[in-house]
C-alpha positions as CSV (number, residue, x, y, z in Angstrom):
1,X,-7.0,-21.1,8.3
2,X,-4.1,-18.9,8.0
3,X,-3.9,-16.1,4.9
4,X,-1.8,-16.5,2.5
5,X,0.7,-13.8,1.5
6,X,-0.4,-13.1,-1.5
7,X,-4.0,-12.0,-1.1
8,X,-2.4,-9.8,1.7
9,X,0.1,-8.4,-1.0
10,X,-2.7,-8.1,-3.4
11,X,-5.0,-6.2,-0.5
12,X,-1.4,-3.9,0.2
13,X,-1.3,-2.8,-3.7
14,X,-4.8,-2.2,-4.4
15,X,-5.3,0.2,-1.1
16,X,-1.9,1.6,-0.9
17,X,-3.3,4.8,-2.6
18,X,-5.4,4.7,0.8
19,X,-2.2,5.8,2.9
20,X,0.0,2.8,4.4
21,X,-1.9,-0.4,4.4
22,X,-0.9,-2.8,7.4
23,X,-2.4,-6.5,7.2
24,X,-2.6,-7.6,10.7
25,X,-3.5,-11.5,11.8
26,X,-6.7,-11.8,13.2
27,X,-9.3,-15.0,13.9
28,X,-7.7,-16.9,11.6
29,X,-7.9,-14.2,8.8
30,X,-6.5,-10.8,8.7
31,X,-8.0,-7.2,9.3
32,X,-6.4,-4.1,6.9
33,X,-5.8,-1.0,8.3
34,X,-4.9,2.2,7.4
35,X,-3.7,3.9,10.8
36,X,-5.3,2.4,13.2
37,X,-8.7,2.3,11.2
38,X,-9.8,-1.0,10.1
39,X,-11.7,-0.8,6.6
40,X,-11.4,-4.4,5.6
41,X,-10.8,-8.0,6.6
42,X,-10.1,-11.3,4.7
43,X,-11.1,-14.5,5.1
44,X,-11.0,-17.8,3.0
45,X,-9.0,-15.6,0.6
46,X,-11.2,-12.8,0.3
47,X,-10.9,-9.6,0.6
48,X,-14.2,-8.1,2.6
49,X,-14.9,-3.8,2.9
50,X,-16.8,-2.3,6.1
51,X,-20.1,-1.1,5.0
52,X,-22.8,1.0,6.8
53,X,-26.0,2.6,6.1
54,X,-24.9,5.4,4.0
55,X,-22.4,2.4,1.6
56,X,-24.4,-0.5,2.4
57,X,-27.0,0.0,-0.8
58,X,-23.7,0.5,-3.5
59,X,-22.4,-2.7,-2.4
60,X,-25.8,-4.4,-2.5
61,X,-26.3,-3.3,-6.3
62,X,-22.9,-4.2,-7.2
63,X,-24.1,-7.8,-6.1
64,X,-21.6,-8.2,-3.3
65,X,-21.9,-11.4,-0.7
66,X,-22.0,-9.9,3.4
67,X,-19.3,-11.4,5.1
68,X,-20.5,-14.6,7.6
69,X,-18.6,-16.9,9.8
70,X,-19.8,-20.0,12.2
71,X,-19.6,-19.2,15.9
72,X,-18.7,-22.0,18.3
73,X,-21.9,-22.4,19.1
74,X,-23.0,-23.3,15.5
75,X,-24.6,-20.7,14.4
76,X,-23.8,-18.0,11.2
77,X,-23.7,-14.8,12.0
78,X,-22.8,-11.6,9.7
79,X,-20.5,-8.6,10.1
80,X,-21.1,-5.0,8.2
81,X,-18.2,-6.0,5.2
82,X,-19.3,-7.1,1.7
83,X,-17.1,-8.9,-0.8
84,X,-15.0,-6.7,-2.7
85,X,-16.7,-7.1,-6.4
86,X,-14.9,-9.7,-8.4
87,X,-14.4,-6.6,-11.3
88,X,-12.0,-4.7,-8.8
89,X,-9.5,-7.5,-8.4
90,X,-8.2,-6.5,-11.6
91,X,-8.7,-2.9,-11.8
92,X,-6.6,-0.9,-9.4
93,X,-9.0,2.7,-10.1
94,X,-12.2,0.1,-9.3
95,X,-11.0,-1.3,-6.5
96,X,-9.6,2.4,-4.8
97,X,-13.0,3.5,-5.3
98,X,-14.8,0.5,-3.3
99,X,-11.4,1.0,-0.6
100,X,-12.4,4.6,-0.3
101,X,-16.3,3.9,0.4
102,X,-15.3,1.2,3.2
103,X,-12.7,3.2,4.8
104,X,-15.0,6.4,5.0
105,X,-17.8,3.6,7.0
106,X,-15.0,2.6,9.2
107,X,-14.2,6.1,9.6
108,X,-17.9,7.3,10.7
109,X,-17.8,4.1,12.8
110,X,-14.9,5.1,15.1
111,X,-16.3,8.6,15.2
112,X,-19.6,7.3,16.0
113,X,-17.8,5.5,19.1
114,X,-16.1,8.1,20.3
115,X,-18.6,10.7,20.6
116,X,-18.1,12.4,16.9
117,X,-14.6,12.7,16.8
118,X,-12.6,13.3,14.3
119,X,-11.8,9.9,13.2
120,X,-9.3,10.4,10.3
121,X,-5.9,8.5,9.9
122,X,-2.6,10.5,10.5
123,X,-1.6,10.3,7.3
124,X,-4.8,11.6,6.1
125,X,-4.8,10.7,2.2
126,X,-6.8,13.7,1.3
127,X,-8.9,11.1,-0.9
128,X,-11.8,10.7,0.8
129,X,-15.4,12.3,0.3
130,X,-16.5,15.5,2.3
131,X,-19.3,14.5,5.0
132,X,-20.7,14.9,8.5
133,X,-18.3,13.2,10.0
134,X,-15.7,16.3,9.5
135,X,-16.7,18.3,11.8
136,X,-14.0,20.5,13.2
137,X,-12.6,20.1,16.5
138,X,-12.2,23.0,18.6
């Protein structure tokens, strides 16, 4: 099923804060990424944010559904994004708040992959939360 343009344009203009939000086909849905760091995906026009231990409980107490998909084989199985909560649909400052959450996961997920890196986008928004993960590179 493909995505229509306007959940992409809404995804664009709740994350542009974010830096420069691409939407990028994927699987029959789309990924968004800021850089080359993807923080969210939507499918069946909905917008889903990467979550990981440190997020994952917010999310979970804001009532949000875990993204799950049917493999070939028949099967459901489920990905580390959560809905974005219906609320921040329609409340830019809400929804930069949840945008800023997944993109920090997705950034401690690539630096967990490549050996505590500095994972941060290029265009570094200078929005984002101090943590471990900023560790400077010498």
């Amino acid at each position: 099923m493909a995505v229509s343009e306007s959940i992409k344009e809404q995804a664009r203009a709740l994350f542009s804060a974010l830096g420069p939000v691409r939407v990028k086909p994927m699987f029959g849905g789309a990924g968004v990424y800021i850089d080359e760091t993807m923080f969210a995906l939507i499918a069946d026009e909905e917008i889903y944010l990467k979550v990981d231990d440190q997020t994952e409980d917010a999310f979970d107490a804001a009532g949000c559904e875990p993204f799950v998909y049917e493999t070939k084989h028949g099967s459901n199985t489920s990905m580390r994004y959560r809905r974005l909560p219906e609320a921040a649909l329609d409340d830019a400052e809400a929804a930069l708040g949840w945008g800023r959450l997944a993109l920090e996961a997705a950034f401690r997920a690539r630096a967990g992959k490549r050996g505590g890196r500095k994972a941060r986008p290029k265009s570094d928004p200078g929005l984002l939360i101090s943590g471990p993960w900023e560790q400077n590179e010498d």
